[in-house]
C-alpha positions as CSV (number, residue, x, y, z in Angstrom):
1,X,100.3,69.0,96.1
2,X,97.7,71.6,94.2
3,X,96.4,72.6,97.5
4,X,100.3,73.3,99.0
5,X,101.1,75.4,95.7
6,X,97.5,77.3,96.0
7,X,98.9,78.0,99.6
8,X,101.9,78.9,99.1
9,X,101.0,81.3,96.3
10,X,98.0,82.8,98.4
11,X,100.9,83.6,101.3
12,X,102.7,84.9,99.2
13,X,100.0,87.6,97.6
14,X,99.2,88.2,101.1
15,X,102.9,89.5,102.3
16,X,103.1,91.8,99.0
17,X,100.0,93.6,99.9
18,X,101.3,93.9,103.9
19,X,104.5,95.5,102.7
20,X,102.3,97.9,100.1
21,X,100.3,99.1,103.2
22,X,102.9,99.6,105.4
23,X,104.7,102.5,103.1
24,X,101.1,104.1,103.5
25,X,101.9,104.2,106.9
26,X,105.3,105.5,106.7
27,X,104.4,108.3,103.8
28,X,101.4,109.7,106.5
29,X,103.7,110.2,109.6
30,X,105.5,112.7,107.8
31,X,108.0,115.1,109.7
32,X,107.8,119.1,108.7
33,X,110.2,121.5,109.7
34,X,109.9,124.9,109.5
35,X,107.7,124.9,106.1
36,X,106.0,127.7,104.4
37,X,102.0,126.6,104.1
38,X,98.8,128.4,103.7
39,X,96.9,128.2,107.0
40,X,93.4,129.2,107.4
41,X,89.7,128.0,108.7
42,X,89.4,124.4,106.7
43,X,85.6,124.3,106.7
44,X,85.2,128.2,105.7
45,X,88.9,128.4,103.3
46,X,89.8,125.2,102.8
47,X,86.0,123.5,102.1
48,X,87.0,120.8,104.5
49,X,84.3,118.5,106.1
50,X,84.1,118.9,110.0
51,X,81.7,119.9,112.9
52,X,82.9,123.7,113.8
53,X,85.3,126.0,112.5
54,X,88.6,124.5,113.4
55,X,92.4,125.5,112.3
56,X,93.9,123.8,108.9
57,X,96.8,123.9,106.7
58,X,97.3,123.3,103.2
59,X,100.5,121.4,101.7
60,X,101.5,120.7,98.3
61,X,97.3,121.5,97.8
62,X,96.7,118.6,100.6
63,X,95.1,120.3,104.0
64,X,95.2,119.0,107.2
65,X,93.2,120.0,110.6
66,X,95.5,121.5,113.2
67,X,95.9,119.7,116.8
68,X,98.3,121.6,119.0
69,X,96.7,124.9,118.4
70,X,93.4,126.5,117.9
71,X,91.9,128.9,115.3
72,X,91.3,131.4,118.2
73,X,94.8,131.5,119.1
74,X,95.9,134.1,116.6
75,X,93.3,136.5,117.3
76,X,89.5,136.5,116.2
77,X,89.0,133.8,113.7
78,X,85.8,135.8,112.6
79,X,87.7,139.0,112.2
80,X,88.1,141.0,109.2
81,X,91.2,138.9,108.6
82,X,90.8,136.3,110.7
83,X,91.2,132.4,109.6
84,X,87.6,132.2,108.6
85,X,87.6,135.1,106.3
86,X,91.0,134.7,104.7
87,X,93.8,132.5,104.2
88,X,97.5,133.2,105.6
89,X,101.2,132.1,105.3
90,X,102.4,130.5,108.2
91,X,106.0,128.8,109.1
92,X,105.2,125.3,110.6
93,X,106.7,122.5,112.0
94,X,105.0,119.6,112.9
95,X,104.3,115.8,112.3
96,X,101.7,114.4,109.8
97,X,99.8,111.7,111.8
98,X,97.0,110.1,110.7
99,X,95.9,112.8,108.2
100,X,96.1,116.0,111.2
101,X,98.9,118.2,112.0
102,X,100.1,117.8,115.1
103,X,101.7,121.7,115.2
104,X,105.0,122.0,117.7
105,X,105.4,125.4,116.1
106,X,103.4,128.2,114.4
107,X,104.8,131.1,113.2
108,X,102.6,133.3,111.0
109,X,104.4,135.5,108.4
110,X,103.6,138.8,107.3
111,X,101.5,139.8,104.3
């Protein structure tokens, strides 16, 4: 009978930490719509680990690598005031999936 209640109480435990990991989930597929963000190089602006120069974006002081678009793709990232050399404002809209931005649209704003 110990061993049942030992069981049942272990199962139990188990289910509660399911259910916390699966809000985890949930919070990191988040859906953005046409949000203000700061957009720039993450290895040179945003001091993000990766293997080249690559597109981020910074939320609420979180930043996320870009997929859907490249750094190049508003002009020359190692320009004066290109991505690598300065942060910008950009109006996104996109999906958070596992901790990237998967961009449907990029809109840069003016200074």
């Amino acid at each position: 009978m110990k061993n049942v209640a030992i069981l049942f109480l272990f199962t139990l435990f188990s289910f509660g930490l399911k259910a916390q990991t699966s809000s985890k989930k949930q919070a990191s597929n988040q859906l953005i719509t046409n949000q203000v963000v700061e957009i720039a190089c993450g290895e040179c602006q945003f001091k993000m680990k990766g293997k080249d120069c690559e597109l981020a974006i910074r939320i609420n002081g979180k930043s996320y690598f870009v997929d859907g678009k490249g750094i190049d793709d508003f002009g020359d990232a190692h320009g004066e005031h290109g991505f690598c050399n300065a942060v910008s404002k950009a109006q996104v809209s996109g999906k958070i999936i596992k901790n990237r931005f998967k961009a449907t649209n990029i809109k840069l704003l003016s200074k």
